[in-house]
Steps between C-alpha positions, in 0.01 A plus 500: 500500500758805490850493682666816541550559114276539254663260227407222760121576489275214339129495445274386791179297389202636630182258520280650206757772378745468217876499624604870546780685582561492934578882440215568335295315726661735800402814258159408474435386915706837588277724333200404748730703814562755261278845633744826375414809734256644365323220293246298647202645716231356681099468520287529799180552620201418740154252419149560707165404441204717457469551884875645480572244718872335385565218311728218609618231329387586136706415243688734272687425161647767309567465130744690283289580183828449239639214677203287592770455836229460785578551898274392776441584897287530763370774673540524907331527763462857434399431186822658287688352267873614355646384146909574574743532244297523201641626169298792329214503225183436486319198730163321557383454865249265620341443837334148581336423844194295591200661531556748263553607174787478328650840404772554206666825459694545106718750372686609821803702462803448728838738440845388555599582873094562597312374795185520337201433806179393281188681620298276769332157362114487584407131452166454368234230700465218219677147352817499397386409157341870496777745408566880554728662221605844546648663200567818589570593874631826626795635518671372867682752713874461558538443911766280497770753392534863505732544185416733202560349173422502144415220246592445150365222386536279153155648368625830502867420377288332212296787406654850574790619252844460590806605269781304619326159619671573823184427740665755774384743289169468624590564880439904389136434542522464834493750756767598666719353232708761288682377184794695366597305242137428344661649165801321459296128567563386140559148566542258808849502692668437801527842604068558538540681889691739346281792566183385686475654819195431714355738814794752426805264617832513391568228168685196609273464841272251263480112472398282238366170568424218247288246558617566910902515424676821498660602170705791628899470548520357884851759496381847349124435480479577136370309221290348397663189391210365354177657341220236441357537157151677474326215355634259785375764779134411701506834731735741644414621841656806644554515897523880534458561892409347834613141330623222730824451650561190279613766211718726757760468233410817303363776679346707157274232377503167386364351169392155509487333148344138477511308121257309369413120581404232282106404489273193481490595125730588200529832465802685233544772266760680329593888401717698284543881629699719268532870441662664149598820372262393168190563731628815649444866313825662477656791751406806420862693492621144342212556204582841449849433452447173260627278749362133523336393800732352772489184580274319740456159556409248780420166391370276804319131436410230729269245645340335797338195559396327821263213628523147683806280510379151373658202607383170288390196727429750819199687650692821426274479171155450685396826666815696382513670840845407582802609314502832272737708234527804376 
């Protein structure tokens, strides 16, 4: 129980838990009403039969691929179905209804802030022992919002060269998008906006969201405050125009940055970046003059790690589908 200080907190035992901490306990159930703008998006879509004639009823269960977390509904009369508040990366989606065949979907993509609609589920005549995997599907059409926007996403911050580690960076790529300060990048700060300007408006008219929050001074708008590390960044989506009103706080753009989660699995690594005037030829005036090179050095190490929590004597050990790190 907890009075009105903290110093007067005790442990509450919890049937099958260890005693913990009554404010950690409040952490932990807050962060399931937790949705930033910005964050979370959802999954819909429409079942028929082979007579196009609409499925109701059937039972859908989508699966996020890292997490192993699984969510389940039914379709309606009209046959659709609509996953809401679901947090991006990759998912599994199966379809079970009797009669039929059961269908399974892998490897779909969802994007932070994206109402992805799933191209229309033909159910197959046949048991539901039979299944129907699809492993490849086509690309679905965006009809849910009219917003342009560009994607970077952790593949690409992986494998295209980038001088500074600072993952904004990469935003160049992207149409619309012009960089100004591409040259100076030489390591991550907290002044990265300085110089991106996106569809020709005026610096200062962007905002910076991570992992839904804004990071930008609520008094000037400047900032950033915070700039996630490159290795702890999943994707970076850019809302350039037509977005929703939800992000009428910045009229130039907005830049939605989500960091990683935790998986089913262990998963780590570490890295030592460093630049030095020993591996660099020497200026050409400074050479001609006998000068030494100048110095240059930028010495940046780290690590990551994520996976499950485990708690001994629960069922947060069994599946590992309920509590992650990173």
């Amino acid at each position: 129980m907890c009075s009105g200080t903290a110093t007067s907190c005790r442990s509450i035992p919890i049937p099958g838990l260890p005693p913990v901490a009554p404010a950690l306990i409040l952490f932990l159930a807050s962060q399931a009403f937790l949705s930033g703008q910005g964050l979370t998006g959802q999954v819909s879509g429409r079942v028929q039969d082979p007579s196009n004639q609409l499925v109701a009823g059937a039972e859908v269960t989508l699966t996020a691929s890292d997490t192993g977390l699984a969510r389940t509904t039914k379709t309606t009369d009209s046959g659709e179905f609509l996953f809401a508040e679901v947090l991006p990366g990759k998912f599994d989606l199966r379809v079970e209804s009797s009669g039929f065949k059961r269908y399974e979907q892998k490897g779909a993509a969802l994007f932070s802030g994206e109402h992805l609609v799933v191209n229309t589920i033909t159910l197959q005549l046949g048991e539901v022992k039979d299944t129907i995997s699809v492993e490849a599907n086509p690309a679905p059409i965006a009809t849910q919002s009219s917003d342009r926007s560009g994607l970077v996403d952790t593949y690409q911050m992986q494998q295209l060269s980038l001088k500074g580690r600072d993952y904004l960076g990469l935003l160049k790529l992207l149409p619309g998008v012009l960089d100004t300060a591409s040259a100076t990048r030489e390591a991550p700060g907290n002044r990265a906006l300085i110089g991106l300007f996106m569809n020709g408006n005026r610096q200062g008219t962007l905002n910076l969201n991570l992992d839904g929050i804004s990071t930008l001074s609520l008094g000037g708008g400047t900032g950033p405050f915070l700039e996630a590390s490159i290795d702890a960044v999943a994707e970076t989506k850019v809302l350039l125009t037509n977005y929703q009103a939800e992000y009428g706080r910045s009229v130039g753009g907005t830049i939605n940055t989500v960091t990683k989660s935790g998986s089913k699995d262990f998963h780590g690594g570490a890295y030592y970046y460093f630049r030095n005037e020993a591996l660099n030829a020497n200026d050409f005036f400074a050479n001609r003059q006998g000068l030494p090179r100048s110095s240059y050095r930028y010495n940046n190490p780290g690590y990551f790690g994520g996976g499950p929590v485990l708690l001994p004597g629960t069922n947060f050990n069994r599946n590992r589908d309920k509590l992650f790190f990173f």
